[in-house]
C-alpha positions in Angstrom: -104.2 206.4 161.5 -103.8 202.7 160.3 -106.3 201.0 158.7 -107.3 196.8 158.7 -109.1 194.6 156.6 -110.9 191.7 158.7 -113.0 189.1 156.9 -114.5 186.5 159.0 -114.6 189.0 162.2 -118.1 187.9 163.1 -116.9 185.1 165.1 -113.6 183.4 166.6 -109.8 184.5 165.8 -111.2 187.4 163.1 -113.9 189.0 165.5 -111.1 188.9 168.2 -108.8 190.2 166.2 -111.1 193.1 165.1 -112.0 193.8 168.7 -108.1 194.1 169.4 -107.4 195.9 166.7 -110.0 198.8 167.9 -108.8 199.2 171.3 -105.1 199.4 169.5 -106.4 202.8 167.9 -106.8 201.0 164.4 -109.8 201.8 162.3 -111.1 198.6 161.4 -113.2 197.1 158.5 -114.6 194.1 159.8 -116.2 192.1 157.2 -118.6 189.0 157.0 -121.8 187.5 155.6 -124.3 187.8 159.0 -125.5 191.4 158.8 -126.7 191.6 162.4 -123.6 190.1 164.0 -121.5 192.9 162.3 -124.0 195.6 163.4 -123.5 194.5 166.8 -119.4 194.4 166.5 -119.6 198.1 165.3 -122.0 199.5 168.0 -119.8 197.7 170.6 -116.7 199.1 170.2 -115.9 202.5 168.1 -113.4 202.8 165.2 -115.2 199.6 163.7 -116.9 200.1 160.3 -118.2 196.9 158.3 -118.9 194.9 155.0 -121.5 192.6 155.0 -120.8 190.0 152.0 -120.1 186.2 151.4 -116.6 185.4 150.6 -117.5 182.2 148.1 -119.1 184.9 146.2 -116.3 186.6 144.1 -118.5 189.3 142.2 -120.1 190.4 146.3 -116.2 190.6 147.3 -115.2 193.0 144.5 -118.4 195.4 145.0 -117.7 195.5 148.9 -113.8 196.3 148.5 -114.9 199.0 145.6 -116.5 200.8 148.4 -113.7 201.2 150.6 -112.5 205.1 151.1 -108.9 204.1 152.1 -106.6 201.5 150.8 -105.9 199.1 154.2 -102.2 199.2 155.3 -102.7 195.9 156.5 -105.2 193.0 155.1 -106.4 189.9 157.2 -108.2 187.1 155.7 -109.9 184.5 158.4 -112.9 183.5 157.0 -112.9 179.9 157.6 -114.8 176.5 157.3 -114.2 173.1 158.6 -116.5 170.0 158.1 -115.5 166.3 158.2 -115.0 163.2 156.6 -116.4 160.3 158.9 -115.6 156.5 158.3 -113.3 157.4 155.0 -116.5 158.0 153.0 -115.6 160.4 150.6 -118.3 163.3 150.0 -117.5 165.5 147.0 -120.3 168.5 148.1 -119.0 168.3 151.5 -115.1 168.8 149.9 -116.6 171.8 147.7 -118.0 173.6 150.2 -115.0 173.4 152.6 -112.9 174.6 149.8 -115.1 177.5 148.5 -114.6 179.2 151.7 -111.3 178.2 153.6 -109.6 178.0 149.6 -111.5 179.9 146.7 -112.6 182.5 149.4 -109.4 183.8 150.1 -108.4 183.7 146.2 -111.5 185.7 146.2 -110.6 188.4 148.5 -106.8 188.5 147.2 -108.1 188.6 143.2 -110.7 191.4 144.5 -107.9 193.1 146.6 -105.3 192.8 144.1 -105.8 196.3 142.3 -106.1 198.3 145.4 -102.9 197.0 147.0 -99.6 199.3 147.0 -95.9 199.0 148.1 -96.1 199.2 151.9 -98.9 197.1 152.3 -99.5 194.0 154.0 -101.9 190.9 153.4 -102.3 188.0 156.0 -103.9 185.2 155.3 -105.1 182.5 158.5 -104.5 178.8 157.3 -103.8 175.9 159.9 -101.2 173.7 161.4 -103.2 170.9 160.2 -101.8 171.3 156.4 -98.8 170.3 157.5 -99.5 166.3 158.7 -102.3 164.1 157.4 -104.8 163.6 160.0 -107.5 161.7 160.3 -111.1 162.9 159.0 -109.4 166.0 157.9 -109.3 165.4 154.2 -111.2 167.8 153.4 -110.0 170.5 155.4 -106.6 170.1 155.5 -106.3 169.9 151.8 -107.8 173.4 151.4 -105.3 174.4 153.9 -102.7 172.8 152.0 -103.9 174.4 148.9 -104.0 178.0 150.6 -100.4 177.1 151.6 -99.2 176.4 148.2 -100.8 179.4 146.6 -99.4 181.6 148.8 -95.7 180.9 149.1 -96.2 180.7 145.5 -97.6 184.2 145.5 -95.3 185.7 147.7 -92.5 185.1 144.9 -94.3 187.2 142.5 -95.7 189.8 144.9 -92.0 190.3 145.9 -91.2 192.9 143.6 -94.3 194.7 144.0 -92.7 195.1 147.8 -96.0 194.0 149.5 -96.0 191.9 152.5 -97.4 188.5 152.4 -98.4 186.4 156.2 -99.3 183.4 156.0 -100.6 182.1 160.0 -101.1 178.6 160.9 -102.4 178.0 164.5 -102.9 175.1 166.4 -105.9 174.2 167.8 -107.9 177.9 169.4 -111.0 178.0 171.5 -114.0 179.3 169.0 -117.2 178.3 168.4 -115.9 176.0 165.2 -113.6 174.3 167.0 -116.3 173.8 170.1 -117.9 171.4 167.7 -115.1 169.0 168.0 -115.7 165.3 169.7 -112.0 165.3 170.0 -109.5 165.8 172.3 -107.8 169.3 171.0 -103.8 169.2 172.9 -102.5 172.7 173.6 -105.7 174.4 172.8 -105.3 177.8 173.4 -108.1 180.8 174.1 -109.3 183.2 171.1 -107.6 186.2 173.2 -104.1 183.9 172.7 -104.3 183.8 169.6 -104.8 187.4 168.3 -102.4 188.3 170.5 -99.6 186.2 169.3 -100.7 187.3 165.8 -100.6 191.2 166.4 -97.1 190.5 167.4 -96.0 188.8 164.5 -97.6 190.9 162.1 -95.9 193.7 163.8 -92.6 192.3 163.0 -94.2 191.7 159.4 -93.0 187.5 159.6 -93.8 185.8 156.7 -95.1 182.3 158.8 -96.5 182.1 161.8 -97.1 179.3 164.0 -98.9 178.8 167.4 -98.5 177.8 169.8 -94.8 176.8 169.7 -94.8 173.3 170.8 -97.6 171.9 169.4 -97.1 173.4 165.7 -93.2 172.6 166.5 -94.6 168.8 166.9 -96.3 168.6 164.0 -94.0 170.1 161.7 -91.2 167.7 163.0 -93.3 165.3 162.4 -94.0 166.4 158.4 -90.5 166.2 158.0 -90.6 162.4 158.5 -90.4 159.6 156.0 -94.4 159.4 154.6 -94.6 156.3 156.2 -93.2 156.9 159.6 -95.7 160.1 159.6 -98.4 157.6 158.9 -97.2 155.2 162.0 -96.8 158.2 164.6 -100.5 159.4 162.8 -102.3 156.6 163.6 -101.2 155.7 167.0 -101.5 159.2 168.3 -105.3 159.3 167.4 -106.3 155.9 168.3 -109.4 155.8 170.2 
């Protein structure tokens, strides 16, 4: 029976996914930092085991993953953060946070993950579209995505010879409670069911990058391929308010 790694399945795309995963027969290891959200994820749906830790916390990472029985055949790293930048006013605690989870938190999981990982395996990690075009207010998060990006197309070179599979998924914008919190209009936002399904697929057929949904992440990377300056133009008239 296959086995999968969750972090961040208390909530949105990773609870989803862990949910899915279950009724696909998996034997899931669903992983987050609120203890009573995971209790209620495994009593809900059988096949579901957990690990409660905090993934900004590298040495609570490595003591959870030293308890695992079986090596995962597949790895999915969610956990995620978003916070903004209003009126340009830079906020360094505000850009350190975001990046402990949504950047050092995955570099976390993959350093603590690292020695446990065979040929065969696979590791996906979820960044965003929103790495791909400057947006407004998104300074903060979008360079962590942008960073995560980076790192791992970087680390898929060296991991290549070690034959293990590396994801790397950038949605659009999905219906979950983070992205509720929005004041903005979200185009092509799609539900949380959606999205783990389009991902299950492509995992299946082990793609290296994913994107969702099609036209709006097609946009957008169209758009990144533009002169800086005409990015910039289309940018600023697409969000004006």
């Amino acid at each position: 029976m296959r086995t999968v790694l969750i972090t961040g399945a208390t909530s949105g795309i990773g609870q989803q996914l862990a949910t899915d995963y279950a009724k696909e027969g998996w034997l899931v290891v669903a992983c987050g930092r609120n203890a009573s959200r995971l209790e209620a994820l495994k009593a809900s749906h059988p096949g579901i085991s957990t690990l409660c830790f905090d993934v900004t916390q590298y040495e609570a990472v490595a003591a959870a993953f030293a308890t695992l029985s079986n090596v995962p055949d597949l790895w999915i790293f969610s956990a995620g953060d978003c916070e903004y930048i209003d009126n340009g006013r830079i906020d360094s605690e505000l850009c350190q946070r975001v990046m402990a989870v949504n950047f050092f938190g995955v570099v976390h999981c993959l350093q603590a993950a690292q020695d446990y990982l065979k040929s065969g395996n696979h590791v996906a990690v979820i960044s965003s579209v929103a790495s791909v075009v400057p947006l407004p207010r998104s300074e903060a998060y979008g360079a962590s995505k942008a960073a995560l990006d980076y790192f791992l197309s970087a680390l898929r070179l060296d991991w290549h010879e070690k034959h293990i599979d590396l994801s790397l998924i950038s949605p659009g914008f999905v219906d979950t409670p983070l992205t509720q919190k929005n004041t903005f209009a979200m185009p092509m936002c799609i539900s949380v069911q959606a999205a783990s399904k389009a991902i299950q697929v492509a995992l299946a057929k082990r793609k290296s990058r994913i994107f969702f949904p099609r036209l709006f992440t097609g946009m957008l990377r169209f758009i990144g391929l533009l002169p800086h300056d005409t990015q910039q133009w289309i940018v600023r008239r697409l969000t004006r308010t």
